[in-house]
ZATITI-981654 format. One line per field, with one value per residue (C-alpha): x, z negated, y. Coordinates in nm, 3 decimals, padded with zeros to 5 digits, always signed. Each point is the difference from the previous one (the first is absolute). Layout:
// residues N
X <- X ...
Z <- Z ...
Y <- Y ...
END
This chain:
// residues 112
X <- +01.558 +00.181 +00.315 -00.041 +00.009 +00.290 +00.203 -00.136 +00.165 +00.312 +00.025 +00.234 -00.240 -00.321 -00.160 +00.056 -00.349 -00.233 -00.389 -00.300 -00.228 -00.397 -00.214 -00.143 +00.321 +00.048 +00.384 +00.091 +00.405 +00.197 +00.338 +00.312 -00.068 -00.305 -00.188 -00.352 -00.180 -00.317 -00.036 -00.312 +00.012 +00.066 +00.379 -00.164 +00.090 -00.318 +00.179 +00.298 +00.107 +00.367 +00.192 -00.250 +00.124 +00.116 -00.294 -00.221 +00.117 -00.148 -00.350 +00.001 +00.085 -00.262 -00.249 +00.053 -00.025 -00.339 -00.114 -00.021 +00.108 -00.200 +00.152 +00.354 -00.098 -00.073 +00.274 +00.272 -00.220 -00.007 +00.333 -00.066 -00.350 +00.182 +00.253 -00.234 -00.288 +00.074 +00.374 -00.098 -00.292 +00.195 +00.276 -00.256 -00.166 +00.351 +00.050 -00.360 +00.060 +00.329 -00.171 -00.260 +00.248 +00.219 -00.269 -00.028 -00.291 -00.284 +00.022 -00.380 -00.008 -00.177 +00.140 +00.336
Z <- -10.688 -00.303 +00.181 +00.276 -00.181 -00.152 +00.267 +00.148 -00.279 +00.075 +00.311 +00.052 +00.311 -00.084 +00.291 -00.096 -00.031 -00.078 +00.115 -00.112 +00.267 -00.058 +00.259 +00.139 +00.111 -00.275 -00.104 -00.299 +00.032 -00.279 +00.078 -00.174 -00.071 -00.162 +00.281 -00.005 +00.344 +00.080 +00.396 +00.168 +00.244 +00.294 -00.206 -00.048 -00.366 -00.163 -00.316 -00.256 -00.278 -00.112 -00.292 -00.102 -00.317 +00.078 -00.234 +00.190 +00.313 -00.127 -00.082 +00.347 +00.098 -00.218 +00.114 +00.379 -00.062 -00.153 +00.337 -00.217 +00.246 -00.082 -00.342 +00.145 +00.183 -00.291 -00.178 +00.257 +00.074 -00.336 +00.013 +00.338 -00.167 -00.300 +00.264 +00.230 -00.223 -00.414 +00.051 +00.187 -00.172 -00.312 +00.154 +00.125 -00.387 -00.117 +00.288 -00.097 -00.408 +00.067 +00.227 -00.243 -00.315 +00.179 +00.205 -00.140 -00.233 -00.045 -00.297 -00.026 +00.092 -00.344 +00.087 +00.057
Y <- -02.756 +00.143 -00.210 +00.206 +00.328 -00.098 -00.059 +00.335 +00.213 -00.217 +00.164 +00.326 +00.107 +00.229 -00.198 -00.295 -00.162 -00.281 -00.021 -00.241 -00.061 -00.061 -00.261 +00.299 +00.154 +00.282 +00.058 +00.126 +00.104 +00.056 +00.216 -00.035 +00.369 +00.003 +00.081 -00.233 -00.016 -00.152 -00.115 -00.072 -00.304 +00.245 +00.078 +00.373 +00.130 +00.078 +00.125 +00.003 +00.119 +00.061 -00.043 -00.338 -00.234 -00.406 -00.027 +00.222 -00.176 -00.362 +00.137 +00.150 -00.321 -00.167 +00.239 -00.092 -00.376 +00.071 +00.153 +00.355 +00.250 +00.267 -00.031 +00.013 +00.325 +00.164 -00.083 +00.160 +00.287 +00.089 +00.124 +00.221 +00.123 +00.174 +00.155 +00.135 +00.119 +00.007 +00.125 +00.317 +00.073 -00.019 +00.253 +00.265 +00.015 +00.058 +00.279 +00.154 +00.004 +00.160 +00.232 +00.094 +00.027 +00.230 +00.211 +00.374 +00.036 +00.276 +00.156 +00.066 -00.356 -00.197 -00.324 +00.155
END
């Protein structure tokens, strides 16, 4: 498998690519980009996750051999979790403490 991997990030084309295949018909494709996708047996992506180590790659790998799907799953959605949820939510606090430090005070205001 490492072999594999190798000769991926020989390859000059991002789409290059190299899958492991489970008995159950769950692909795990590695792209030459870094792009990890896993594919149910009907070819549908379920989910991916870019920018994924050689290292990170094998485990995947590893995981998918051990008929741990659910664990593969969670590892690419990590990746879209922190982008759709903890990313904004970290922006709007930012946005609402500038707000407040700039907003004009009360000068009878105690906590002012």
């Amino acid at each position: 498998m490492r072999a594999a991997l190798t000769e991926l990030s020989g390859s000059d084309a991002p789409d290059a690519e190299t899958w492991l295949e489970d008995e159950n018909g769950y692909v795990l494709v590695v792209f030459g980009s870094g792009r990890v996708a896993l594919l149910g047996p009907d070819s549908e992506e379920i989910c991916h996750r870019k920018r994924v180590s050689h290292d990170q790659a094998l485990e995947l790998w590893q995981l998918l051999q051990e008929g741990r799907r659910d664990e593969i799953k969670q590892r690419l959605a990590a990746s879209a979790f922190l982008k759709r949820n903890v990313i904004p939510g970290i922006v709007v606090l930012l946005l609402s403490l500038l707000y407040l430090m700039n907003a004009p005070h009360n000068s009878d205001d105690p906590i002012a």
